[in-house]
C-alpha positions in Angstrom: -92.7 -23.1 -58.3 -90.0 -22.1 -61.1 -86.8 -24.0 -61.6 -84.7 -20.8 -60.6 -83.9 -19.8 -57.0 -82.2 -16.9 -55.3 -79.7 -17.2 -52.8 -78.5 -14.7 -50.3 -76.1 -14.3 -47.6 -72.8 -14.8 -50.0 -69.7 -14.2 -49.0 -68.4 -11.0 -51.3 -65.9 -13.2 -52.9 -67.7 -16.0 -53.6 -68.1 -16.1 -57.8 -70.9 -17.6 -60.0 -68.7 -20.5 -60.7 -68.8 -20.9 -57.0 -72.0 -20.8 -56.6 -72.7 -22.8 -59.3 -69.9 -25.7 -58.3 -72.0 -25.7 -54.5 -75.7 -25.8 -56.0 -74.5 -28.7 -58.0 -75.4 -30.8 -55.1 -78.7 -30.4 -55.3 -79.3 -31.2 -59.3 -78.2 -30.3 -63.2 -77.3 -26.3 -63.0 -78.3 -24.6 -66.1 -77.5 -21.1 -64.9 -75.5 -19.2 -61.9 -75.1 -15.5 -61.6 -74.1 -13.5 -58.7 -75.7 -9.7 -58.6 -73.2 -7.1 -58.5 -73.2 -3.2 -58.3 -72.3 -0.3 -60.9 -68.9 -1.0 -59.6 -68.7 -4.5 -60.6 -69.1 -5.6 -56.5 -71.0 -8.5 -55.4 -74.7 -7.4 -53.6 -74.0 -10.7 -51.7 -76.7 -12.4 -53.7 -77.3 -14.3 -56.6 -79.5 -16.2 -58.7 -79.6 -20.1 -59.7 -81.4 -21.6 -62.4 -81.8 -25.7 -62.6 -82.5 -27.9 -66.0 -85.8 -29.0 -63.5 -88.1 -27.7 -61.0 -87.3 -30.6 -58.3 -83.8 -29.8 -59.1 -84.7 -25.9 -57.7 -87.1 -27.7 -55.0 -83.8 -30.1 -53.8 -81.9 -26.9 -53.2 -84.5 -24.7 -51.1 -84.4 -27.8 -48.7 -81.2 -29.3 -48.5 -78.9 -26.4 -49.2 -80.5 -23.7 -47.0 -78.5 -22.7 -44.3 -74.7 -24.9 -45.7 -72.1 -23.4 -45.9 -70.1 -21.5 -48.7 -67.0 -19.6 -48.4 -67.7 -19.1 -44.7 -70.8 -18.2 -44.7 -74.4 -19.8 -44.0 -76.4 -19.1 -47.5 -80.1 -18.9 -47.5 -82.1 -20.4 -50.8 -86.0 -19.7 -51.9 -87.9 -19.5 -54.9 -86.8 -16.8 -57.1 -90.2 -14.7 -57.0 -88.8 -11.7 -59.0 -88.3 -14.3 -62.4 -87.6 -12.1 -65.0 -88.6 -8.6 -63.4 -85.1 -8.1 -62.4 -82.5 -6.2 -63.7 -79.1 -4.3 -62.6 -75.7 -6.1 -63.2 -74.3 -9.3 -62.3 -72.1 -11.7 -63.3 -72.7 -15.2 -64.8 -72.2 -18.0 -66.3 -72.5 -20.5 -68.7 -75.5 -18.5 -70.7 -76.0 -14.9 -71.7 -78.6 -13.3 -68.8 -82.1 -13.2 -69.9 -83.0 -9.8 -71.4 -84.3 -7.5 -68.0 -87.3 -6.1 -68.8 -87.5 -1.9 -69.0 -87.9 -0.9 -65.7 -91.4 0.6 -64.4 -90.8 4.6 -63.4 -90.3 4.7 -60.1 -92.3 7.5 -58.1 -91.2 10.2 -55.8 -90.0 11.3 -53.5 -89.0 7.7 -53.2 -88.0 4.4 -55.0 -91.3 2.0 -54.4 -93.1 -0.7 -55.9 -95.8 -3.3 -55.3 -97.6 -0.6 -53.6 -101.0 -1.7 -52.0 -103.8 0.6 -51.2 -103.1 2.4 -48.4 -107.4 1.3 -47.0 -105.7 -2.1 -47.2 -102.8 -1.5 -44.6 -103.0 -3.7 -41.4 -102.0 -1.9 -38.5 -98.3 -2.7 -37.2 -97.4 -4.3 -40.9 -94.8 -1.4 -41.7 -91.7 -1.5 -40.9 -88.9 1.3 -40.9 -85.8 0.2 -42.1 -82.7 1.6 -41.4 -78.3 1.9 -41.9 -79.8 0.5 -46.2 -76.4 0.7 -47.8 -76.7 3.6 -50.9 -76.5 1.0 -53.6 -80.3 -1.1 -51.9 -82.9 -0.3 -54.5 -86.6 -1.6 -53.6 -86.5 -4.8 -55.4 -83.9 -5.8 -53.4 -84.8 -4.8 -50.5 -88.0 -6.7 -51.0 -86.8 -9.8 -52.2 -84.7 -9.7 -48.8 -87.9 -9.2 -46.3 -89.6 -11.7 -49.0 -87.6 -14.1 -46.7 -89.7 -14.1 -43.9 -93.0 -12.4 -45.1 -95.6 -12.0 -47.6 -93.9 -8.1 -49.0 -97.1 -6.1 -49.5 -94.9 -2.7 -50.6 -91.5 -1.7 -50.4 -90.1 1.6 -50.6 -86.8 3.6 -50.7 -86.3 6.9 -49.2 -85.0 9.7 -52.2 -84.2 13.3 -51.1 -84.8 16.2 -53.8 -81.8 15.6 -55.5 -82.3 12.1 -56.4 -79.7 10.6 -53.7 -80.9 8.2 -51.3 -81.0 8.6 -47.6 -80.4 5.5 -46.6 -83.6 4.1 -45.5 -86.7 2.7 -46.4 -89.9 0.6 -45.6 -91.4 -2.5 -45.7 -95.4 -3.5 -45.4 -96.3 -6.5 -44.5 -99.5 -8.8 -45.3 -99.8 -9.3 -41.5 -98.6 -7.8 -38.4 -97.7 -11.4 -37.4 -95.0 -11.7 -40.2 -93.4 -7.5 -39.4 -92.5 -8.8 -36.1 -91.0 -12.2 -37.3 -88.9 -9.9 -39.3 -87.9 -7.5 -36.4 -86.9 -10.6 -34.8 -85.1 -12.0 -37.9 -83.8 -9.2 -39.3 -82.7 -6.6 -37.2 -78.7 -6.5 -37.0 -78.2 -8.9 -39.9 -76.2 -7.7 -42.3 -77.5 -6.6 -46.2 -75.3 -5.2 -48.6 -72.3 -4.9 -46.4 -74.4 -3.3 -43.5 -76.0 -4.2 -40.6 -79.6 -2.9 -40.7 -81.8 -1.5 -38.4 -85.1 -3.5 -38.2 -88.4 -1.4 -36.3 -92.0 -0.5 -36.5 -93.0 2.6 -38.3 -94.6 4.3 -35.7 -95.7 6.8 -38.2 -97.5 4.8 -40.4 
């Protein structure tokens, strides 16, 4: 367990002094920083970082599911610390330095990638209506929610765009269909995603 947490579900305008001013309740913040796009947007996400681990434990169980700004928030353990990069505006502290990012490979965005011997059947997922801005990180740290994220993966055409969809693995078939049932027709990035197995896989 760190002393940092990520939070999702945040209203668009909702700022890191916001989100700093509502994790307050739970302990001493050190850090708040809310993700954003190229474009300066909000990704509707952001990251906390408490003087003390309790401080990070008080929030995951008290201030999971309150409300900020109209909307219920979810807070966990921030199990990207330090892998992530991309934009975001903060607070109080410069943002640790991201580290380079790995290469991604083609024809699609993925990482985390386990062998493919190791796939248990009806743990994929296809994932559908991904806004153009989701990269795989984010993605998984979303399904990270309600699963154990074995891969993740984002869909590239030749040309480098993305198509806007994806897929998640799963340690277990047990935890794809919790996110089916979870996940499917909440919104992520400003669209409402489609949640099913991949029959393909």
């Amino acid at each position: 367990m760190s002393n940092r947490v990520y939070v999702g579900n945040l209203a668009w305008s909702v700022s890191w002094q916001d989100l700093k001013d509502h994790m307050r309740e739970a302990g001493e913040v050190q850090y708040s920083k809310v993700l954003t796009d190229r474009d300066g947007r909000s990704k509707g996400c952001g990251i906390v970082e408490f003087s003390t681990v309790e401080g990070a434990a008080d929030a995951i169980e008290k201030l999971t599911d309150t409300e900020l700004k109209g909307r219920k928030i979810f807070v966990r353990e921030d199990r990207e610390d330090g892998k992530r990069g991309g934009g975001g505006a903060g607070g109080d502290r410069p943002p640790r330095e991201p580290r380079a990012p790995r290469a991604d490979p083609t024809p699609a965005e993925g990482g985390d990638s386990a062998p493919a011997s190791d796939k248990v059947e009806g743990s994929q997922l296809f994932i559908g209506n991904l806004s153009w801005d989701t990269t795989w990180q984010e993605l998984k740290e979303h399904f990270n929610t309600v699963g154990d994220v074995q891969y993740s993966n984002v869909a590239v055409g030749r040309d480098g765009r993305k198509k806007g969809f994806g897929f998640i693995r799963f340690a277990t078939a047990e935890e794809a269909s919790t996110a089916i049932e979870k996940m499917n027709g909440v919104e992520f990035m400003g669209r409402p995603l489609e949640v099913r197995l991949d029959n393909k896989a």
